[in-house]
N, C-alpha and C positions, 0 to 999 in steps of 0.2 A: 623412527627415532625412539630407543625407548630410555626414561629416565628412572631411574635409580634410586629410595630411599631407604638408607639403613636405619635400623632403630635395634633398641633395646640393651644396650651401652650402659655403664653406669658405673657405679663404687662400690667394690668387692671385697670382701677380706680373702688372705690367701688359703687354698683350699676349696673354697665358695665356686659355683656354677653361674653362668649367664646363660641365655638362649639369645641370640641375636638374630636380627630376620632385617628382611632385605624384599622389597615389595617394589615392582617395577610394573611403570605404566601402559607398557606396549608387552606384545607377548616374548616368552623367553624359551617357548616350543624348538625356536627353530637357532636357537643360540646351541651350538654343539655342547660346550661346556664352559657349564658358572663357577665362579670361584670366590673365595672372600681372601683379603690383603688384610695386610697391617702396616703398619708405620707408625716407627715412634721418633722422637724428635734426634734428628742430627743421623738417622738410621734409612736406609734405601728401605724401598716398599718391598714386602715380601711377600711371597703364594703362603696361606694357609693349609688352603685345603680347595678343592677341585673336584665337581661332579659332573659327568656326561651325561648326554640326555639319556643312554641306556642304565646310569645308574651307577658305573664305574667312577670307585672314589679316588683320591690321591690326596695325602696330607705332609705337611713338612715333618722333617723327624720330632723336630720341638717340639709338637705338640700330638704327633699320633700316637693313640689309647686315649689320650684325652678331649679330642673335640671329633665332633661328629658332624657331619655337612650332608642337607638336605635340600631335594627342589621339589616342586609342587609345579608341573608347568598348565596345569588347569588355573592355578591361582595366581600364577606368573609370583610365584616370591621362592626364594631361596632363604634356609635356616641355616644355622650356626649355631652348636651347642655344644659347650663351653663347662668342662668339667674340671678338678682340679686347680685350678687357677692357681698362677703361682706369678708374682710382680713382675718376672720377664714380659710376660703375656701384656702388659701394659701400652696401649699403641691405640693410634684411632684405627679403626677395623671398616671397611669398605666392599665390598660387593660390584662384580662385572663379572662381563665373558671375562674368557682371558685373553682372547682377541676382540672385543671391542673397546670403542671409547666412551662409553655410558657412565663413567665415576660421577660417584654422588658426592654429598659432604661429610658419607661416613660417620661413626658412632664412635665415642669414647671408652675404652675402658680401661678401667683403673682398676690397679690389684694393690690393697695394702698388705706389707707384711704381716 
């Protein structure tokens, strides 16, 4: 059972970078592939971005050139770095396989215009 905590969420102006990280208690070696989510209110949770254990990325159109999704499975955490920001981007942001049920209580972030 591994659980899940996102951090590094916050209040951005538009334009502005986040790094978000995602630090999970059990290992994440044998999880095929991590993913970070978002959701914003009244809106379905959606795939950001997706990395295999070999290293193979995938990111939603919205946001590919601008975010970059990393794993670390010595450290069991997975990153999220967050360039350009623009108020769409605005959503609590979450961390899991994309086949497991490990959701955390995810990180806020806010993009002002």
């Amino acid at each position: 059972q591994v659980q899940l905590v996102e951090s590094g969420g916050g209040l951005v102006q538009a334009g502005g970078s986040l790094r978000l990280s995602c630090a999970a208690s059990g290992s994440i070696a044998s999880i095929y592939a991590m993913a970070w989510y978002r959701q914003a209110p009244g809106k379905q949770r959606e795939l950001v971005a997706r990395i295999t254990s070999d290293g193979w990325t995938n990111y939603a159109d919205s946001v590919k050139g601008r975010f970059t999704i990393s794993r670390d499975n010595a450290k069991n955490t997975v990153s999220l770095r967050m360039n350009s920001l623009k108020p769409e981007d605005t959503a609590v942001y979450y961390c899991n396989g994309d086949r497991t049920p490990y959701w955390g209580q995810g990180t806020q972030v806010t993009v002002s215009a």
